[in-house]
KOLLO-35100 format. One line per field, with one value per atom (N, C-alpha, C, O): residue in one letter; atom name; y, z negated, x. Coordinates in Angstrom, 2 decimals, m for minus. Layout:
KOLLO-35100
aa: c(a,...);
at: c(CA,...);
yy: c(Y,...);
zz: c(Z,...);
xx: c(X,...);
***
This chain:
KOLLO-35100
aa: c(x,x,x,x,x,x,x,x,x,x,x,x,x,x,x,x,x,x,x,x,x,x,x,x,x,x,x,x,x,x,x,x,x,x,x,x,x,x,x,x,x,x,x,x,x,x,x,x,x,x,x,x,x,x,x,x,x,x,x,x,x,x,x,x,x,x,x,x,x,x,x,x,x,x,x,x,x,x,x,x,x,x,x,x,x,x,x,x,x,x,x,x,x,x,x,x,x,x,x,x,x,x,x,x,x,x,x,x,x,x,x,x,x,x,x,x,x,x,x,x,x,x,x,x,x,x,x,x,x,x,x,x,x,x,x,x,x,x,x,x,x,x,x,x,x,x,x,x,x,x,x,x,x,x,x,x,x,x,x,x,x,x,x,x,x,x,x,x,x,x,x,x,x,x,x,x,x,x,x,x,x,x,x,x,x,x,x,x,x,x,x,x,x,x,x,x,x,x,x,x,x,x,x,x,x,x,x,x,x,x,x,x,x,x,x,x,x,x,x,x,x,x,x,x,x,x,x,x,x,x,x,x,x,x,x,x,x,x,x,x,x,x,x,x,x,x,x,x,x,x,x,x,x,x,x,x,x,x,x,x,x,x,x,x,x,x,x,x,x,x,x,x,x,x,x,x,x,x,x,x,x,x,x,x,x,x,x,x,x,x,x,x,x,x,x,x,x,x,x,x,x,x,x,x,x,x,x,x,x,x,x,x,x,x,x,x,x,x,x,x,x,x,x,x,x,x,x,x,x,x,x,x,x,x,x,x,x,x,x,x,x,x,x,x,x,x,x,x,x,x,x,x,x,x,x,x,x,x,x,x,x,x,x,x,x,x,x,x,x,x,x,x,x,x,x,x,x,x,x,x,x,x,x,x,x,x,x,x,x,x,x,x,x,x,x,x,x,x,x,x,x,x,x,x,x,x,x,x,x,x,x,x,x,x,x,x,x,x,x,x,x,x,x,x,x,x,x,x,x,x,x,x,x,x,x,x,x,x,x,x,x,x,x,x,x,x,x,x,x,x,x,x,x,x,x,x,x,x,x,x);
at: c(N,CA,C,O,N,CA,C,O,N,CA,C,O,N,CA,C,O,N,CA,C,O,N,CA,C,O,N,CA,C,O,N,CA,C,O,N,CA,C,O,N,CA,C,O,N,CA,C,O,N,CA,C,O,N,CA,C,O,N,CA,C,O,N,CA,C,O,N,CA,C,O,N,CA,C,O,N,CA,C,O,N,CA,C,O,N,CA,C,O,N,CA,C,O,N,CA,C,O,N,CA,C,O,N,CA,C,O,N,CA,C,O,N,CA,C,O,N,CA,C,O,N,CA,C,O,N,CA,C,O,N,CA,C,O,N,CA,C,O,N,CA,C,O,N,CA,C,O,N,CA,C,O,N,CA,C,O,N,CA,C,O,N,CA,C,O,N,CA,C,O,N,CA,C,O,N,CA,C,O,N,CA,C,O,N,CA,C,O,N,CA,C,O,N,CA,C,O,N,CA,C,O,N,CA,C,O,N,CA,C,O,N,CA,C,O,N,CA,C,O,N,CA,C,O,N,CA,C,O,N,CA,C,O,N,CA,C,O,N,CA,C,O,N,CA,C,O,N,CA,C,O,N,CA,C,O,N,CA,C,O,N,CA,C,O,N,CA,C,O,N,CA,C,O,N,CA,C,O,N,CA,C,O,N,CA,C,O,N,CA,C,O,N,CA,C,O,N,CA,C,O,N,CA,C,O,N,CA,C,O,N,CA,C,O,N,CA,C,O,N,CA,C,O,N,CA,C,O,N,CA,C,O,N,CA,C,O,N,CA,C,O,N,CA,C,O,N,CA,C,O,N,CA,C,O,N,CA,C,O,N,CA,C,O,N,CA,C,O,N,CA,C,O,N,CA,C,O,N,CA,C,O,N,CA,C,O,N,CA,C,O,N,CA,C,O,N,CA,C,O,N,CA,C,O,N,CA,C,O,N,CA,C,O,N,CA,C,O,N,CA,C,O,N,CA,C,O,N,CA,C,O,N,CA,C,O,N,CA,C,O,N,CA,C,O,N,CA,C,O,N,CA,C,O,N,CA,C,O,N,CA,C,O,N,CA,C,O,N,CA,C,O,N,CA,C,O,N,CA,C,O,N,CA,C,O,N,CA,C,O,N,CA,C,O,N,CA,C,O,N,CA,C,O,N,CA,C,O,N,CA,C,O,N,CA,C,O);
yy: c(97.50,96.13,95.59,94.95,95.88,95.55,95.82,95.12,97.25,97.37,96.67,96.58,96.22,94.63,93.78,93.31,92.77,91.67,90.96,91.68,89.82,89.24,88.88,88.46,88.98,88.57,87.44,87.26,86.47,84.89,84.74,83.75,85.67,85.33,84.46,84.38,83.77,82.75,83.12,83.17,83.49,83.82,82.82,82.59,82.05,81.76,82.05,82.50,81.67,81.75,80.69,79.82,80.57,79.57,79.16,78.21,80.45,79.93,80.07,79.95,80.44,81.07,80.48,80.71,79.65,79.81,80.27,79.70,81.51,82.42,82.39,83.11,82.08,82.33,83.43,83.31,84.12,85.05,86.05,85.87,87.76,88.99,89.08,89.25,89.00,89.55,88.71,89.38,88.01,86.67,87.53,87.92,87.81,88.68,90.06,90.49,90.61,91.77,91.37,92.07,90.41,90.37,89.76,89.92,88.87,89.06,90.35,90.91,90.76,91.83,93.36,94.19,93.12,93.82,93.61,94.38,92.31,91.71,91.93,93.03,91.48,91.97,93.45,93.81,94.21,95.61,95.96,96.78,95.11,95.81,95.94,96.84,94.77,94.90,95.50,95.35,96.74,97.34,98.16,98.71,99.09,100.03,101.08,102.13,100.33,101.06,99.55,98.52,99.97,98.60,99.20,100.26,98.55,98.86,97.56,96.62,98.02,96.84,97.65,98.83,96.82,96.95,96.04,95.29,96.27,95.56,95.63,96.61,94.35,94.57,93.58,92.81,93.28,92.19,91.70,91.27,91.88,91.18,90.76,91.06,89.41,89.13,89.02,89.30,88.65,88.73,87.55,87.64,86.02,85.28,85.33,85.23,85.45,84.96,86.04,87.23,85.80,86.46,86.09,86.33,85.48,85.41,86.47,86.80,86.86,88.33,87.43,86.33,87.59,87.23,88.35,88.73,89.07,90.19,89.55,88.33,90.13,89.52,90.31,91.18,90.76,91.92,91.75,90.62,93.05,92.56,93.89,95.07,93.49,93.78,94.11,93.66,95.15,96.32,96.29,96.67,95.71,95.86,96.38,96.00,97.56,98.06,97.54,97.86,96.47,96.00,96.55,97.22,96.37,96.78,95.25,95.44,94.24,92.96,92.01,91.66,91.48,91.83,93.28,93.47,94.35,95.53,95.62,95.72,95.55,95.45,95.58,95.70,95.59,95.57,94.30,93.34,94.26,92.75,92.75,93.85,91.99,92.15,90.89,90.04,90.80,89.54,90.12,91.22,88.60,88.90,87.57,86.53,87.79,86.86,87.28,88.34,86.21,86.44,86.25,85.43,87.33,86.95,86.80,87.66,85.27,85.15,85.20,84.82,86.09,86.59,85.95,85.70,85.62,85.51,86.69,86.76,87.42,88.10,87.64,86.79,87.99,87.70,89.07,89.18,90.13,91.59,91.63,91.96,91.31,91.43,90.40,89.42,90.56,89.21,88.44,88.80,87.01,85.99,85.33,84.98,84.98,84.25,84.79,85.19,84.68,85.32,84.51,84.40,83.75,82.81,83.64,83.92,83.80,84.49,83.25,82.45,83.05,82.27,83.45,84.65,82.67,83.73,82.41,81.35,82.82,81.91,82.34,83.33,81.46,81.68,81.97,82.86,81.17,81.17,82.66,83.50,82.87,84.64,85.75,86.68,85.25,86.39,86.37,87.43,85.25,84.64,84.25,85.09,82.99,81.91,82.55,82.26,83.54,83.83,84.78,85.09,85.28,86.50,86.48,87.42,85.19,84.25,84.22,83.53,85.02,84.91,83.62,82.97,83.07,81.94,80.73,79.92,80.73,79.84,80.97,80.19,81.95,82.41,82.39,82.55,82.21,82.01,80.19,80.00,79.40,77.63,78.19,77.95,78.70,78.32,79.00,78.33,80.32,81.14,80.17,79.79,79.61,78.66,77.64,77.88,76.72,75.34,76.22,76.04,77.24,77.64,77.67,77.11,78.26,78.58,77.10,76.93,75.88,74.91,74.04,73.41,74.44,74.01,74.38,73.72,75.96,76.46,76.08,76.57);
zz: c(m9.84,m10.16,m11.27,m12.20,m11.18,m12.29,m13.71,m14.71,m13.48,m15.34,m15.76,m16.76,m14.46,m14.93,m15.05,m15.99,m14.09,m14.04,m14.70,m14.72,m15.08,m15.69,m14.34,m13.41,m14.10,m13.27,m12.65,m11.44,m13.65,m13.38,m13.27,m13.87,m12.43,m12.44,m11.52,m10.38,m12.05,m10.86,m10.92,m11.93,m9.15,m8.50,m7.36,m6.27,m8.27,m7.32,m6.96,m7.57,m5.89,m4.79,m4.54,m4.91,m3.65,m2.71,m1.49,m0.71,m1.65,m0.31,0.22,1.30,m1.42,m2.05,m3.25,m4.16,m3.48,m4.84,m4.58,m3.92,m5.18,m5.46,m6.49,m7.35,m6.86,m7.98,m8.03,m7.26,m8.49,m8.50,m8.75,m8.85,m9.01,m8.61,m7.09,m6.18,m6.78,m5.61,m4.52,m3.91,m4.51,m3.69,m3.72,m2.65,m4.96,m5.10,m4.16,m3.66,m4.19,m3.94,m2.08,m1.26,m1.87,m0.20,0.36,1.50,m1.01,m0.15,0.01,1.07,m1.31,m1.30,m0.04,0.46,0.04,1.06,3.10,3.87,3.04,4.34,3.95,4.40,3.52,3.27,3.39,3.55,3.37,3.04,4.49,5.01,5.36,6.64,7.64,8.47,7.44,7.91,7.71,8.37,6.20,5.91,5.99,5.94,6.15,6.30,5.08,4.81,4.43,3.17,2.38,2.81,1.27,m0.08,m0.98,m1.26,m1.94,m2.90,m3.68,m3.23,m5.23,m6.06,m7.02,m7.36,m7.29,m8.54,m9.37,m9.12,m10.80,m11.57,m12.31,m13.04,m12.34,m12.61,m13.82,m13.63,m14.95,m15.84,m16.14,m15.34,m17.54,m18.57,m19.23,m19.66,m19.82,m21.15,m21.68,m20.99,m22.74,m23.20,m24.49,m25.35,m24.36,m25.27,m25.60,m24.74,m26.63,m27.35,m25.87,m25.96,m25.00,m24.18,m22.34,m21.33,m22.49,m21.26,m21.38,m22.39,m20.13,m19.45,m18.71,m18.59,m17.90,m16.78,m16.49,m17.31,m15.16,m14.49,m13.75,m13.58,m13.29,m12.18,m11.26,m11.98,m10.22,m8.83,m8.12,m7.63,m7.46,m6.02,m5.11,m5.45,m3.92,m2.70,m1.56,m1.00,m1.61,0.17,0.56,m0.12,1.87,2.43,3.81,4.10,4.77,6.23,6.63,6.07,7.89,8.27,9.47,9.93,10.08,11.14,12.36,13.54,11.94,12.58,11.75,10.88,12.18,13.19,12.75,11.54,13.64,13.18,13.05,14.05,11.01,10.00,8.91,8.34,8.25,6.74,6.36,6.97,5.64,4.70,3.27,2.74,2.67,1.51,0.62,0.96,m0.55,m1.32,m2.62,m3.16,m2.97,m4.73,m5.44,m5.20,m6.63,m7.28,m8.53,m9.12,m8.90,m10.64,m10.51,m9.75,m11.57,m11.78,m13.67,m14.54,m13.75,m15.15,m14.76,m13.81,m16.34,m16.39,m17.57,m18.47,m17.62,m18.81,m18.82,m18.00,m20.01,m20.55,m21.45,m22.20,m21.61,m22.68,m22.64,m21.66,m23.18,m22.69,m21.58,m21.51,m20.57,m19.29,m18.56,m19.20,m17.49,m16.65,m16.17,m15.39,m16.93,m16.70,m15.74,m14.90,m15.66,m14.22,m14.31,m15.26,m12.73,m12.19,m11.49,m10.40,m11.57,m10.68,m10.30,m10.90,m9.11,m8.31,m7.67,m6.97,m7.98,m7.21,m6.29,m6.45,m5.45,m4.73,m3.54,m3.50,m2.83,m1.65,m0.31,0.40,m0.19,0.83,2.25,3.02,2.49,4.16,4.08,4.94,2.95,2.99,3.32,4.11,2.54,2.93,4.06,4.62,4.47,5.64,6.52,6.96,6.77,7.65,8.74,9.88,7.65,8.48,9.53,10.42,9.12,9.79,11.11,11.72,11.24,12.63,14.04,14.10,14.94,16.49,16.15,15.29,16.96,17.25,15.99,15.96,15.00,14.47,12.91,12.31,12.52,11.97,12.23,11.25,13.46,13.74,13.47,12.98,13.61,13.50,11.86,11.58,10.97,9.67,9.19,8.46,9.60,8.89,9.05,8.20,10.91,11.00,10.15,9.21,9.94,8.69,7.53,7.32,6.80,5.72,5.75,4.84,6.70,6.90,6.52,5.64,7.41,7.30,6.27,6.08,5.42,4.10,2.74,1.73,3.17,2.22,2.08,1.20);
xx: c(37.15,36.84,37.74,37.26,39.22,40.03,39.34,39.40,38.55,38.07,36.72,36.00,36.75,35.11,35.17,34.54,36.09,36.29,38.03,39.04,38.03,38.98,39.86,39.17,41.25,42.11,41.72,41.77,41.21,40.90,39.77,39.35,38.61,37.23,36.87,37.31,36.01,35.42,34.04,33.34,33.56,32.56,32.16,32.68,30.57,29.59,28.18,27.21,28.39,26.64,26.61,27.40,25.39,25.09,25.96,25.92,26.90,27.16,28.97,29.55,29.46,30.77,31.02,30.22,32.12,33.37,34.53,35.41,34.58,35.90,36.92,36.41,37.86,38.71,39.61,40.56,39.59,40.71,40.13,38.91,40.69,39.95,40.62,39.81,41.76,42.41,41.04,40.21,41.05,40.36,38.89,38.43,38.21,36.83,36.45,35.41,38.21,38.14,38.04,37.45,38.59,38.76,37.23,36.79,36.40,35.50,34.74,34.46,34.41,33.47,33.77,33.01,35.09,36.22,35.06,34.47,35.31,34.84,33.01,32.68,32.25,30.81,30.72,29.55,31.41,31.02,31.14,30.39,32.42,32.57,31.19,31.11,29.97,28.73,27.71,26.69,27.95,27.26,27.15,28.25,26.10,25.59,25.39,25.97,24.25,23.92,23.31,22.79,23.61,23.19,22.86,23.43,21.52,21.53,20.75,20.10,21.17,20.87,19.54,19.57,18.60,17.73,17.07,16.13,17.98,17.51,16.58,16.46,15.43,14.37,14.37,13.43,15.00,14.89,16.38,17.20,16.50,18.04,17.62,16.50,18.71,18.62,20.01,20.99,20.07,21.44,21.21,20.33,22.61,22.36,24.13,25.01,24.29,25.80,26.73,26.44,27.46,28.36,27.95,28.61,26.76,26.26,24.98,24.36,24.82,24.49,23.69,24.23,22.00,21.37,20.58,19.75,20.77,20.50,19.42,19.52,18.45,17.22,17.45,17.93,17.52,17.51,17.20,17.19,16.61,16.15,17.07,16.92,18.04,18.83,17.74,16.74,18.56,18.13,19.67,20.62,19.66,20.94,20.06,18.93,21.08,21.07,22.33,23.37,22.24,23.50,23.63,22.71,24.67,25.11,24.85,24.56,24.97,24.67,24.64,25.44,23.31,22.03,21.61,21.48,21.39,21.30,19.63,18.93,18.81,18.59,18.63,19.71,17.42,16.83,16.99,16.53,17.46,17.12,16.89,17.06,16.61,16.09,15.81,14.99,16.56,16.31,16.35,16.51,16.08,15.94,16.21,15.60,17.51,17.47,18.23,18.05,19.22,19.32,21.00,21.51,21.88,23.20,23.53,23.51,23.81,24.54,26.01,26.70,26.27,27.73,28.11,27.31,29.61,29.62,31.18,32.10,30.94,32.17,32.91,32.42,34.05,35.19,35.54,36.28,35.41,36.11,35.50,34.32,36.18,36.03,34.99,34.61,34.61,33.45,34.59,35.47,34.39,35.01,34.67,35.50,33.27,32.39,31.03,30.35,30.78,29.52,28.83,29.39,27.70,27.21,25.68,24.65,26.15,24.51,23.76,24.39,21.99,21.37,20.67,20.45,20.47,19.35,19.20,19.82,18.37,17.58,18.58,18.43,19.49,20.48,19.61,19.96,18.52,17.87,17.47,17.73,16.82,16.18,17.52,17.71,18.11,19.28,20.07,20.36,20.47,21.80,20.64,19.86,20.52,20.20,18.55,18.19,17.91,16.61,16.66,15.87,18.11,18.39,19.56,20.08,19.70,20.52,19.37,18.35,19.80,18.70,18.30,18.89,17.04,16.89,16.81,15.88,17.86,17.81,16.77,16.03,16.71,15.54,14.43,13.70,13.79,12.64,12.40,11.28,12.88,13.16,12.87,11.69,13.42,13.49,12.06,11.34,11.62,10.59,9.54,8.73,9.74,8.47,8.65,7.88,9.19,9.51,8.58,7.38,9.48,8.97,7.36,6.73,6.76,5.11,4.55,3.71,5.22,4.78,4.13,3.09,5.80,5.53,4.86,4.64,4.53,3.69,2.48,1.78);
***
């Protein structure tokens, strides 16, 4: 990670702001302990001046809730040399929240509703 990211990167989600690499490294550290197997595919870049936007779509096998999951969304980067900041969107309920006993079934149903 040191030869990607800038010491001083700041990393967001929906559901995370990180500063630091040390700080990056402890989350990505704790996410990994639920995993199983991950993988990323990118399906779409662009590239303007030193910002980077990746499109992907995630296969994660977790260990708990023991599962497939699966999302898809977009990461802009911006570099200086190194990735200075990383802001991932993606649909937090699809990834996290749908996949909670009890309270995923409350949300999938809402979602149906509203479609």
């Amino acid at each position: 990670m040191n030869e990607i990211y800038s010491d001083d990167i700041v990393f967001k989600d929906p559901v995370h702001e990180i500063y630091g690499i040390e700080n990056l490294k402890k989350y990505f550290n704790k996410l990994n302990e639920n995993l199983i197997d991950g993988s990323f595919n990118f399906t779409n870049e662009s590239i303007v001046d030193n910002r980077f936007f990746l499109s992907w779509e995630m296969n994660l096998k977790l260990k708990r809730p023991k599962k497939n999951v699966k999302a898809s969304g977009i990461s802009v980067l911006i570099i200086e040399e190194k990735i200075v900041s990383q802001r991932d969107y993606f649909d937090a309920g699809e990834l996290f929240y749908e996949n909670i006993p009890v309270l995923g079934g409350i949300i999938r149903s809402i979602k149906k509703k509203l479609a």
